[in-house]
GULUMLUM-866053 format. One line per 5 residues: number of its first residue (from 1); for each residue x negated, y negated, z of C-alpha. Coordinates in steps of 0.25 Angstrom, whole numbers, padded with zeros to 4 digits. Layout:
N
NUM = X:Y:Z ~ ...
***
This chain:
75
1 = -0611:-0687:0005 ~ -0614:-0699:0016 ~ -0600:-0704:0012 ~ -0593:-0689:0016 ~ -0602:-0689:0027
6 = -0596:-0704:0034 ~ -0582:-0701:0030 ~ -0581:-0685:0038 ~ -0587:-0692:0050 ~ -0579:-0705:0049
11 = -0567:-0694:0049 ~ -0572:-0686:0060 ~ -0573:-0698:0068 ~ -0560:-0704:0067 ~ -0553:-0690:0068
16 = -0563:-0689:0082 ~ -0557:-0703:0085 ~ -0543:-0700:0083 ~ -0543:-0688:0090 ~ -0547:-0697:0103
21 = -0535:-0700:0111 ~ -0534:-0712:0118 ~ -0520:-0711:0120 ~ -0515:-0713:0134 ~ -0509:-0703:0143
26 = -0496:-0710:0149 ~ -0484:-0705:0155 ~ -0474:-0711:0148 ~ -0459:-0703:0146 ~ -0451:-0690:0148
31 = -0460:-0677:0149 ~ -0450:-0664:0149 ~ -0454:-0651:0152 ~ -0451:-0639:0143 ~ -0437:-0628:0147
36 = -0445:-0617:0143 ~ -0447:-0607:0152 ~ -0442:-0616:0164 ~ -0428:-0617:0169 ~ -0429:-0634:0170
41 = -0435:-0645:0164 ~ -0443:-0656:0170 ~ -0443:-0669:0166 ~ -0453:-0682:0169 ~ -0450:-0695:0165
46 = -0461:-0706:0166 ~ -0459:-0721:0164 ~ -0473:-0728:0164 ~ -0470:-0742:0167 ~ -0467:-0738:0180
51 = -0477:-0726:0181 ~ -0464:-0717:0185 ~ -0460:-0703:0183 ~ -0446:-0696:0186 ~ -0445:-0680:0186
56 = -0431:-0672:0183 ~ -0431:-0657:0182 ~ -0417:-0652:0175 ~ -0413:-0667:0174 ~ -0413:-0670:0189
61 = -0423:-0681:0195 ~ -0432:-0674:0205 ~ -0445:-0682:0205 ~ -0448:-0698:0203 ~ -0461:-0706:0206
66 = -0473:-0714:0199 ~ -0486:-0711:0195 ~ -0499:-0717:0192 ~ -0511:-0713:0181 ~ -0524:-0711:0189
71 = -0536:-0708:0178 ~ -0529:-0695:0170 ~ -0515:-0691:0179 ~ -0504:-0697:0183 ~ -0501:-0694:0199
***
């Protein structure tokens, strides 16, 4: 019985610790928006070494800049 017993909590704990995300949140890539419902489709691209981000909606550029993290967003 003791043995059960360590074995279902040594399995609770490691599934509790897997489901703890450490990951962290960086923009990094191309995020697309969906076409449904919308008559365009916005695209950002960001490339992290520099910390810059360029917009297109309908393939044409209409926004470029950089950002920053501060705590929990990007600005």
């Amino acid at each position: 019985m003791k043995k059960i017993f360590t074995v279902l909590s040594l399995t609770v704990v490691l599934l509790l610790a897997g489901c703890t995300s450490n990951a962290k949140s960086i923009l990094k890539g191309v995020y697309q928006s969906e076409r449904e419902g919308v008559g365009y489709i916005v695209v950002i691209s960001f490339q992290p070494e520099d910390s810059s981000f360029v917009e297109y909606i309908d393939n044409r550029e209409v926004d470029r800049g950089t950002y920053k993290k501060t705590k929990d967003k990007y600005t």
